[in-house]
C-alpha positions in Angstrom: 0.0 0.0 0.0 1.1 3.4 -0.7 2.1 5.5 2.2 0.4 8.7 0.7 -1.7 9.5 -2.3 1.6 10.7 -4.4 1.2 10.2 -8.1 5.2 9.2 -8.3 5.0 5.5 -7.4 6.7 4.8 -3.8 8.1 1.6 -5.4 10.8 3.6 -7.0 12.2 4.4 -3.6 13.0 0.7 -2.9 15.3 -1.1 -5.1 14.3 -4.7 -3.6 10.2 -3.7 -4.6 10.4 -6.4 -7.3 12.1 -9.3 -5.8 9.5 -12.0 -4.7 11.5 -13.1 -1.3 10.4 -16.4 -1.7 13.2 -18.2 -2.4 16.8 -18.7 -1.5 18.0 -16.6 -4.7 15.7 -14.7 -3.8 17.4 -13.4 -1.0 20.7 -13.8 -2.6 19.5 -11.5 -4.9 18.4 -8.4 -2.2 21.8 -9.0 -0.4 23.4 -7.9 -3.7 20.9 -5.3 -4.5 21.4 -3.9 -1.1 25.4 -4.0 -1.0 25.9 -2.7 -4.8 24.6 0.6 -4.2 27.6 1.3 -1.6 30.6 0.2 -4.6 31.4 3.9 -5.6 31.3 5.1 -1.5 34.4 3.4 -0.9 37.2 5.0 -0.3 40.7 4.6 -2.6 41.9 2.6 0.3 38.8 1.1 0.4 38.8 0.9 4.3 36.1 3.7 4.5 32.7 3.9 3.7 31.2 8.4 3.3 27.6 8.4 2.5 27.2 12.0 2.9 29.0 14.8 5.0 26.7 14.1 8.4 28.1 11.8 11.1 26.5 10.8 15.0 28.3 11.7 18.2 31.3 9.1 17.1 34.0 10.4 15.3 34.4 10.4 11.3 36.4 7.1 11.1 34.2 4.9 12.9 31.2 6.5 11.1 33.2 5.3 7.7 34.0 2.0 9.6 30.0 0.9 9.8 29.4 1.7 5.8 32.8 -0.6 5.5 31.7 -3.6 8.0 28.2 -3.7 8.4 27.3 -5.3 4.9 29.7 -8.2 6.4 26.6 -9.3 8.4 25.4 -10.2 4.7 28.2 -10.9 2.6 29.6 -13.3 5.1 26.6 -16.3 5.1 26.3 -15.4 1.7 29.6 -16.9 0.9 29.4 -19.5 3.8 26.4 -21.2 1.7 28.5 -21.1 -1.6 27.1 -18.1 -3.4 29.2 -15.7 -5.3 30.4 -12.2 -4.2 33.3 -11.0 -6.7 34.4 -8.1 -3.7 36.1 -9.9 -1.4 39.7 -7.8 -3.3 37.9 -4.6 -1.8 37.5 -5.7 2.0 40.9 -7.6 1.7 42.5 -4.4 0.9 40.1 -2.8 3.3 41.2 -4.2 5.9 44.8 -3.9 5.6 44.8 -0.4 5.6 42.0 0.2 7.9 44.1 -1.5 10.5 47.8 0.0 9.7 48.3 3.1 11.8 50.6 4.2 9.6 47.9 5.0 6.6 46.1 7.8 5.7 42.6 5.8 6.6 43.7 3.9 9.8 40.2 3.2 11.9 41.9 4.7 14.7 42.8 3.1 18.5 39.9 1.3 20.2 39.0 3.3 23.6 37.1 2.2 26.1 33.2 2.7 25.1 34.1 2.4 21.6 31.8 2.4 18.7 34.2 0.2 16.9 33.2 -2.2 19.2 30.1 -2.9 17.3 32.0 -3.0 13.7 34.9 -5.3 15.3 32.0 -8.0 15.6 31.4 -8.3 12.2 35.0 -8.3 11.6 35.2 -11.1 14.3 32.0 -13.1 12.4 33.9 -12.6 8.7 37.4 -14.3 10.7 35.4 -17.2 12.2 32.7 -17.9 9.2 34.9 -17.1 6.1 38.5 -16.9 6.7 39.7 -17.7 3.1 38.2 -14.4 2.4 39.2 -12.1 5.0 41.9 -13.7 6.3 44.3 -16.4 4.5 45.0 -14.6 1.4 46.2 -11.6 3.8 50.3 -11.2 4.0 51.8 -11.5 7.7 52.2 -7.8 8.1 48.7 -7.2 6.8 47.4 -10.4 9.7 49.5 -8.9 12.7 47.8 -5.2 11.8 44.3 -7.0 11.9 44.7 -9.3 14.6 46.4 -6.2 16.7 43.4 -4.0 16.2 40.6 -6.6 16.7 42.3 -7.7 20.3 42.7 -3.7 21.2 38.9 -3.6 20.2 38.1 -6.7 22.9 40.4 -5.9 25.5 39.2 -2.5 26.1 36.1 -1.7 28.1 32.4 -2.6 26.9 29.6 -1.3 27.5 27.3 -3.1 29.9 25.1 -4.5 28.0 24.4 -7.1 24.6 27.7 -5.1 23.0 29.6 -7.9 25.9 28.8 -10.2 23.0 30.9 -7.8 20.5 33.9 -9.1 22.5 32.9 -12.9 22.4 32.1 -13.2 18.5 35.5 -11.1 18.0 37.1 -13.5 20.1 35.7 -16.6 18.6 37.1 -14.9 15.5 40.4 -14.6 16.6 40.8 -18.8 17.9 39.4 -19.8 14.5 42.2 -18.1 12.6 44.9 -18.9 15.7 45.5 -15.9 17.6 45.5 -16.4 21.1 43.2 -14.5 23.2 42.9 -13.9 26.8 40.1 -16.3 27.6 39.3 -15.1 31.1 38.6 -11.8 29.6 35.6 -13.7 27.2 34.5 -16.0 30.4 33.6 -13.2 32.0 31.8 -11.2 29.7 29.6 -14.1 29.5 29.1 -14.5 33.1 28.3 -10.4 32.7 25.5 -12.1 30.2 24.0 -14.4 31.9 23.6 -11.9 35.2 21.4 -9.7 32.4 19.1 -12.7 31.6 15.9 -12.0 33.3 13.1 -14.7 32.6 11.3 -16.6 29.8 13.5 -15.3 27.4 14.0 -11.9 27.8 17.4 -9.9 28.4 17.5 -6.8 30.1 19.6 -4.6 27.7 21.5 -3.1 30.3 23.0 -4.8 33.5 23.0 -1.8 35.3 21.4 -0.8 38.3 20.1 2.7 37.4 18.8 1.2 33.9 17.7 -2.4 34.7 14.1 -2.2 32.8 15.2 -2.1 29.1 13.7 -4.5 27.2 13.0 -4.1 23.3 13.7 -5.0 20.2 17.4 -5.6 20.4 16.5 -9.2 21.9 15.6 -10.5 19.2 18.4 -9.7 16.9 21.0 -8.9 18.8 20.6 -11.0 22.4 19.6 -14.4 20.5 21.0 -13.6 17.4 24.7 -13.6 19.2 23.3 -16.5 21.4 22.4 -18.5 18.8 25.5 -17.8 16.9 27.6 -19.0 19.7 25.9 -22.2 20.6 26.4 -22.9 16.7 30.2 -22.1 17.0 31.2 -22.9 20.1 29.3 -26.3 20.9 31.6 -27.7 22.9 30.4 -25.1 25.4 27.7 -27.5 26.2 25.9 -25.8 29.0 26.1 -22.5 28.1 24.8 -23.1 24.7 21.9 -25.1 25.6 20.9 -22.2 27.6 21.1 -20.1 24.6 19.4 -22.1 22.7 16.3 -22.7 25.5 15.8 -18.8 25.8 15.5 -18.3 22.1 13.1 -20.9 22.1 11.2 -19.4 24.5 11.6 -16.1 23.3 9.8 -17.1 20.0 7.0 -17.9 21.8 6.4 -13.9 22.4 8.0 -13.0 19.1 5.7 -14.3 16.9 3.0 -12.2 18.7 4.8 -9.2 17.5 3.8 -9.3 13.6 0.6 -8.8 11.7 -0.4 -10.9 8.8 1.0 -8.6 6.5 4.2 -9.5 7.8 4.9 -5.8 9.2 5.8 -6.0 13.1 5.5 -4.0 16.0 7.9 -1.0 16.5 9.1 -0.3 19.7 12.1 1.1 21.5 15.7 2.8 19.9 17.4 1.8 16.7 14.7 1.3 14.7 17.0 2.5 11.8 17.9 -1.2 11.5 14.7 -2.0 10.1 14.4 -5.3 8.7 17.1 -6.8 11.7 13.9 -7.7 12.9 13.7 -10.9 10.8 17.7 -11.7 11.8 15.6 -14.0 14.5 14.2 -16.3 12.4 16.9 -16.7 10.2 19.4 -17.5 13.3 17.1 -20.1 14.2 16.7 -21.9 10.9 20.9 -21.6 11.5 21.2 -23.1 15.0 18.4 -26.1 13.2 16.1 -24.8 16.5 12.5 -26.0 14.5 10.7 -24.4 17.7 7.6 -23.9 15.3 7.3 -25.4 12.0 10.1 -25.0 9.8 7.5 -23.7 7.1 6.2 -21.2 9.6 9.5 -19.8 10.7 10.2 -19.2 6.7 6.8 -17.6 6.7 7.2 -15.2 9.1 11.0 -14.4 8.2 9.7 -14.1 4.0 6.9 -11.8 5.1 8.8 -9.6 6.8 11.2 -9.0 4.3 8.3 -8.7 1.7 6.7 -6.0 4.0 10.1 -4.2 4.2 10.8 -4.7 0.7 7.4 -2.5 0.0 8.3 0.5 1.9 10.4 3.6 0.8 13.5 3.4 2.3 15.9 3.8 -0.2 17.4 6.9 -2.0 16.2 7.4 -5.9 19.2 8.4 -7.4 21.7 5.2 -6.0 19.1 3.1 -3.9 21.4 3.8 -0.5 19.1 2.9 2.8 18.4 6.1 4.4 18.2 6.7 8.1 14.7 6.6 8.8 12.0 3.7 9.7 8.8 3.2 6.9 10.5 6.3 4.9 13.6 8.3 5.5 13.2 10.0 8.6 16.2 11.4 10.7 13.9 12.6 13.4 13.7 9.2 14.8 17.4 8.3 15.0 19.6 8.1 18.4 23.0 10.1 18.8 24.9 7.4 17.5 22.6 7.0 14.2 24.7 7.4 11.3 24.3 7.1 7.4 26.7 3.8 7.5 24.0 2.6 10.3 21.4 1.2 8.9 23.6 -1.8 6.9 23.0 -3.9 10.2 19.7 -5.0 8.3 21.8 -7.6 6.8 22.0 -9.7 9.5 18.8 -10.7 8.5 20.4 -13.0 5.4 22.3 -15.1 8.3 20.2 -17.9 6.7 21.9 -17.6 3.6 24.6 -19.6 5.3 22.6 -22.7 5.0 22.8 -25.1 1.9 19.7 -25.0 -0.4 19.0 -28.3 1.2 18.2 -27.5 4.1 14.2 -27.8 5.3 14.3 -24.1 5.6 14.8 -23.7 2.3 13.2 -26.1 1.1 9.4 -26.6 3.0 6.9 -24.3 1.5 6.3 -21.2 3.9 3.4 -21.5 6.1 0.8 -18.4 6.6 1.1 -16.8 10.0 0.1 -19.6 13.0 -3.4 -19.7 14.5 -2.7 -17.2 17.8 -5.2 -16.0 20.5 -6.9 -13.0 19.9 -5.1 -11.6 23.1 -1.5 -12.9 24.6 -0.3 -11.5 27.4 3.9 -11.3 28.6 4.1 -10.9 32.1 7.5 -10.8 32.2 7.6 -7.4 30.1 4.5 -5.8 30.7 3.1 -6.4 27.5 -0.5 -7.1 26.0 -0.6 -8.2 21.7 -4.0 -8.3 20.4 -4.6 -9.7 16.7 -6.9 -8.5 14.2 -6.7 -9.1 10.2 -3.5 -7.1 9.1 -2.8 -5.2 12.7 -1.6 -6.1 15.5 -0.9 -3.8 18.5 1.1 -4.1 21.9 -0.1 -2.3 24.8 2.2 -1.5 27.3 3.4 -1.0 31.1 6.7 -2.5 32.0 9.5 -1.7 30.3 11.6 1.6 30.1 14.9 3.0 30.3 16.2 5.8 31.9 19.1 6.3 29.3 19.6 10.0 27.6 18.5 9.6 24.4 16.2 11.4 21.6 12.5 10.0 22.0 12.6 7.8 25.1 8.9 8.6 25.7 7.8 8.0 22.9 10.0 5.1 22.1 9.2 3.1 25.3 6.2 4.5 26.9 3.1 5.3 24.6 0.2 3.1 26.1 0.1 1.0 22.5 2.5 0.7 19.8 1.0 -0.9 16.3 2.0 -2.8 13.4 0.1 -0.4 11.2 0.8 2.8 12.7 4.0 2.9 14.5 3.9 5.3 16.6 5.2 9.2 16.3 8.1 11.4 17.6 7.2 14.6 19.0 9.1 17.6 17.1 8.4 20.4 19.1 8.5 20.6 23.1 6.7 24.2 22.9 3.9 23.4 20.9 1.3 21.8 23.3 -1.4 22.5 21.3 -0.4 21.1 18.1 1.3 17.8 19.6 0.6 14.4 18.0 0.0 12.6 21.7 -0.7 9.4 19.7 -1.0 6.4 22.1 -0.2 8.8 24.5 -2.0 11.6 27.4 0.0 14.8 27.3 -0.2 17.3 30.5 0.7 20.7 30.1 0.8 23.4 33.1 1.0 26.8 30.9 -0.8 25.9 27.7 2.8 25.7 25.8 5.2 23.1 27.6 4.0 19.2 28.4 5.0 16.4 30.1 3.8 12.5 29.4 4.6 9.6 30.7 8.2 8.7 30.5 8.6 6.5 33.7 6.7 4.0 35.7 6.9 3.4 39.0 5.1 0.8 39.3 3.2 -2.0 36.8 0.6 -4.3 37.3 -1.0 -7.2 34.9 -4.1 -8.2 36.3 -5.3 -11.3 33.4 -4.8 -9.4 30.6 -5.6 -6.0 32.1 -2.4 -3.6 32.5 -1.8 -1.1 35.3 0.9 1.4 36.1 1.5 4.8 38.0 3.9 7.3 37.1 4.2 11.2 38.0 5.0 13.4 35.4 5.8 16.5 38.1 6.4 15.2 41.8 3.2 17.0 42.8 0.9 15.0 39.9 -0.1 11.7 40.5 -1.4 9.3 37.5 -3.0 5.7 37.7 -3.4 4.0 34.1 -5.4 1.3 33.4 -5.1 -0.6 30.0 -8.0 -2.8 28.7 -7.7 -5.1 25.3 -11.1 -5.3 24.0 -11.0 -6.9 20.4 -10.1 -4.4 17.8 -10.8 -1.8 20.5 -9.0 -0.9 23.3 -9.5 0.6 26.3 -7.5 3.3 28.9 -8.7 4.7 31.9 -6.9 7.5 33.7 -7.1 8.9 37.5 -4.9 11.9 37.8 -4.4 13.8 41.5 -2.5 17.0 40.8 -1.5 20.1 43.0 -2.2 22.4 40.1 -4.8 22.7 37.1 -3.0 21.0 33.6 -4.8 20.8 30.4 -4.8 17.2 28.7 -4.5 16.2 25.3 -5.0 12.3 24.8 -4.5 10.4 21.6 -5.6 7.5 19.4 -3.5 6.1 16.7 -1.8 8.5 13.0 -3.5 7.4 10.8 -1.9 7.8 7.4 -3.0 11.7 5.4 -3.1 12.5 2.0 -3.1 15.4 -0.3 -5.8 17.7 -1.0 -7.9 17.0 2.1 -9.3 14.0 0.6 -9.6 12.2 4.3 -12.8 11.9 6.3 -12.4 13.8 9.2 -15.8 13.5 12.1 -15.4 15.7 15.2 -19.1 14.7 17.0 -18.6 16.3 20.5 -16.8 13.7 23.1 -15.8 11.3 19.9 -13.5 11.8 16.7 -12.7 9.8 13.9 -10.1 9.9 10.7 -10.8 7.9 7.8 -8.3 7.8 5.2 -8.9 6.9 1.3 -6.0 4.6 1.5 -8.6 2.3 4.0 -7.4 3.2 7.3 -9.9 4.2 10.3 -8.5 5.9 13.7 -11.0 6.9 16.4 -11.3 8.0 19.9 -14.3 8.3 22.0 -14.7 9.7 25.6 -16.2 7.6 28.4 -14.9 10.2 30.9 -17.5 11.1 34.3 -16.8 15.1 32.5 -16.9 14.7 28.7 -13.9 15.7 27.0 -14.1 17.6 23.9 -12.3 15.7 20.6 -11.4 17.0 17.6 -8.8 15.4 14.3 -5.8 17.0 15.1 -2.9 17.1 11.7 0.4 17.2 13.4 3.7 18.6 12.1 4.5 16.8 9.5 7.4 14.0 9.5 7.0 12.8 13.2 5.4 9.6 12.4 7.3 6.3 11.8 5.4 5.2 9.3 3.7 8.3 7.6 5.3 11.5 6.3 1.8 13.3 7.2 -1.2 11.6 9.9 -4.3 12.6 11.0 -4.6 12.0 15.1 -7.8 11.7 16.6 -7.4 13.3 20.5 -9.7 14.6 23.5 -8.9 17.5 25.4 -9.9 17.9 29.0 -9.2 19.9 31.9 -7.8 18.4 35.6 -8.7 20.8 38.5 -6.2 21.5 41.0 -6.4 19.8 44.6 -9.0 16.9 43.2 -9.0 13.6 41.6 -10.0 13.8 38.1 -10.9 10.6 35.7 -10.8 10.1 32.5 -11.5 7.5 30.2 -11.5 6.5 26.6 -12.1 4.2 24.0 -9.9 3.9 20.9 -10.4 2.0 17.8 -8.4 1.6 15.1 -7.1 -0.6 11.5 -6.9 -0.6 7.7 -10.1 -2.0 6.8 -12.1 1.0 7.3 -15.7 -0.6 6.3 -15.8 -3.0 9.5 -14.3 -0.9 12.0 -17.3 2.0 10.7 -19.6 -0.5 11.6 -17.5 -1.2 15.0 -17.6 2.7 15.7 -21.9 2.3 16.6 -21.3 -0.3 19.4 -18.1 0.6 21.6 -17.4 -1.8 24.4 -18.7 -0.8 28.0 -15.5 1.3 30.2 -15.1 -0.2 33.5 -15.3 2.3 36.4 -12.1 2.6 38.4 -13.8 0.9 41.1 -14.0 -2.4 39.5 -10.3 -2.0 37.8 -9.0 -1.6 41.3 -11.1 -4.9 42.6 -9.5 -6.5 39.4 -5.9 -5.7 40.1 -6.5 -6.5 44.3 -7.8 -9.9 43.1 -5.5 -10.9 40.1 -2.8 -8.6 39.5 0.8 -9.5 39.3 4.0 -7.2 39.4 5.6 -6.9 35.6 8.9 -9.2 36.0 10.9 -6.2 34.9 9.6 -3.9 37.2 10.5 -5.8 40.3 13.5 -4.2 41.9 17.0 -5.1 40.3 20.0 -6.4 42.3 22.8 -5.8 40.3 25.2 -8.1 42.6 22.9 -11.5 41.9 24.9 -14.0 41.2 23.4 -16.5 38.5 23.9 -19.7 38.7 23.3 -22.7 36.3 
């Protein structure tokens, strides 16, 4: 589908539109059409890798080092299954002169914190999966430079959290081709991994105290992506990798809750610039032969995925680059350390590529999505999926993370995330009035400035019901209650503030196209949006004091998946020195003829009264919100 009414077709903005992704050369194919477009950005020593003038906070030669070493995460089980790459000259010499501190395009010395520690791991990965590539046809001077830089890069500090692995998968790199490594140094950056393993699959993505509640999408391809990778290569580790291999297993068991039939899945939390890493999961498994669903099922959801990014316009016209962005190229959304050389750790999704064409995951036909509840629940993280045809959307209480970083709110504690809609990135922190507030209740104390929720304090999941509390001043109190309710869903609000606030709460962006052309209803207490492209987003008040709603069109380009959205949002007053409820009902999807019908009957709000008897009787802390020891020890 089209992500505006443009007459230029979005197609052209993605050169991977017209490859199936249904079969092995299929994705042979994309890994080439991906990697081409980079060719003329290498540098005459070929160890760099400028896509434009901009950088992140990291200096200019590791920002040159990800365009150089990310494709790896590609090229490398590309050649491990047989295929042909004819560029192997251009990382060779790469490599020798990106490692000799003597030329002009040295990477530089790894420091402690280093972003070279994330492009030393797919150094590490091309050592231990390809070495006649990368490695053998090097001369001795050319070895000792490489093999000094990549044990600077794992003997220097990490930081505390799944980049431990970066040290492990270099190392592993380093005993395949014989250089000796300190091994206490890797034992205990995998005993620093195990202490961030919390329960039923889940890492924490940061092992320290003052940030223990991370959890996103950096476990699936990044925790049991390097997991998985090690039990592979390091089997004689018996223990250790049959732990690996048990958490991704039971981490698939909440993963496949996080995609929609179209094969487009839930966005939530930083570095969504990586975009279809996403699928990196699936295609680990099929490499560690874990079969924890059908083989034909795993291939379905790891095709559909790439189908649904392969649809979106992500790409520059002109060379067909990846951009920094999510659903289009968007820079508003990216973190400090975002680059133009960033996105390229997509490719990890081809680690299946390492398998022969034999195996069963190539060859069993690929199974539609599995028959799943119409709500599934994750204690462990706080988080509620519920499934309709082509949407699915997480609602949320657990997780945070109290890192500095652009867009925490919004990245980790919107009330629902979706498959359709994203979410959206506020632009302006002085325009109240205009905000987009999806998913979201912003409070504002003069009209101009706003606070939402970007803590919790405490979470709750009472059956599938979700509570939390969190205080956006010290003097302002909210309770939230989350209800699934088939395509609906359901929030109720009880706010005890000091002062008066105005209130702006949101449904879902739903996408907006040119000339006006989208329905827009503004019936007193309820709003809808109804866009030609088939989408419906609605919001209706069940509040004791009727809020008034209206369509609000926010700034342009703060949506993940839109360039422009419509936002359907109540405003509402809280008096000073009282307790003041408020509750909703939202509704939304892309097929806009059902949920009409759906608009006449909305489900019945429970009063606060009978949430509170619900979470008294069945409610359960969120794992991750229980109070962190950082001296645990684990033990098997």
């Amino acid at each position: 589908m089209a992500i505006d009414s443009s007459p230029i077709p979005q197609f052209r903005f993605n050169p991977v539109t017209g490859n199936p992704h249904k079969t092995r050369d299929d994705i042979v194919a994309a890994v080439h059409t991906l990697f081409n477009p980079l060719l003329p950005a290498f540098s005459a020593g070929k160890a760099r890798v400028a896509l434009d003038s901009s950088g992140s906070t990291w200096d200019r030669a590791a920002c040159d080092l990800e365009g150089f070493a990310r494709p790896l995460f590609g090229l490398v089980p590309l050649a491990a299954g047989g295929s042909s790459f004819e560029h192997w000259d251009i990382y060779r010499e790469g490599l020798k002169n990106g490692t000799d501190p003597a030329h002009a395009e040295f990477w530089g010395l790894v420091t402690d914190m280093d972003q070279r520690h994330v492009e030393a791991t797919a150094l590490g990965y091309a050592l231990l999966v390809v070495p006649e590539h990368v490695w053998d046809p090097l001369d001795e001077t050319a070895r000792e430079n490489l093999a000094r830089w990549l044990i600077q890069s794992r003997n220097t500090k990490h930081a505390n959290n799944n980049h431990k692995f970066f040290r492990v998968v270099v190392d592993l790199g380093l005993e395949r081709v014989g250089v000796a490594i300190d091994k206490d140094g890797t034992e205990q950056y995998l005993q620093d991994l195990e202490e961030m393993y919390v329960d039923d699959g889940w890492f924490r993505d940061n092992g320290n105290a003052e940030d223990c509640r991370r959890l996103d999408w950096y476990n699936p391809f990044a925790w049991h992506y390097y997991g998985l990778l090690y039990a592979v290569y390091r089997p004689e580790d018996k223990a250790r990798a049959a732990r690996f291999r048990q958490r991704a297993r039971l981490f698939a068991q909440h993963m496949v809750h996080w995609y929609a039939d179209t094969g487009a899945n839930v966005p939530y939390g930083r570095s969504l610039i990586y975009r279809h890493a996403t699928a990196a999961f699936w295609g680990m498994l099929a490499v560690a032969n874990e079969e924890v669903l059908p083989w034909g099922v795993i291939k379905g959801l790891y095709l559909r995925n790439l189908r649904w990014w392969a649809a979106q316009p992500i790409c520059r016209l002109d060379d067909g680059l990846l951009t920094l962005g999510y659903a289009y190229p968007n820079q508003l959304l990216t973190e400090r350390y975002s680059s133009t050389g960033s996105p390229w750790w997509s490719m990890k999704a081809f680690a299946p590529l390492a398998l022969p064409a034999d195996h069963p995951f190539w060859t069993t036909d690929e199974f539609p999505m599995p028959r799943r509840p119409p709500v599934y629940t994750d204690p462990t993280a706080g988080m509620v999926f519920t499934h309709q045809p082509d949407h699915t959307v997480m609602l949320i209480s657990g997780p945070g993370t109290s890192q500095v970083m652009r867009g925490v709110p919004e990245k980790y504690f919107k009330f629902a995330y979706s498959s359709r809609y994203g979410f959206s990135v506020e632009s302006d922190p002085m325009a109240f009035g205009q905000a987009v507030f999806d998913s979201m209740i912003g409070l504002s104390d003069d009209g101009r400035h706003y606070r939402v929720r970007d803590q919790v304090n405490t979470a709750y999941l009472a059956g599938d019901v979700l509570f939390s509390t969190w205080t956006p001043w010290s003097d302002v109190t909210v309770e939230t209650w989350i209800i699934p309710s088939g395509a609906w869903h359901l929030r109720v609000h009880r706010i005890k503030s000091s002062r008066p606030l105005q209130t702006i709460e949101g449904g879902f962006a739903a996408p907006r196209t040119d000339f006006a052309a989208d329905q827009r209803v503004e019936a007193g207490s309820s709003a809808y949006a109804v866009s030609i492209l088939g989408d419906f987003s609605g919001i209706l008040d069940g509040s004791p004091r009727k809020r008034l709603a209206r369509v609000n069109a926010p700034y342009g380009n703060t949506s993940l998946m839109f360039p422009r959205t419509l936002v359907p949002q109540l405003l509402g007053n809280v008096a000073a020195n009282a307790q003041t409820i408020f509750a909703s009902a939202i509704l939304a999807g892309p097929d806009k003829q059902a949920l009409l019908q759906a608009w006449s009957t909305p489900p019945q709000i429970p009063t606060v009264a009978e949430l509170e008897e619900l979470v008294a009787d069945k409610g359960i802390r969120v794992k991750i919100t229980e109070d962190y020891n950082p001296t645990r020890q684990w033990h098997p």
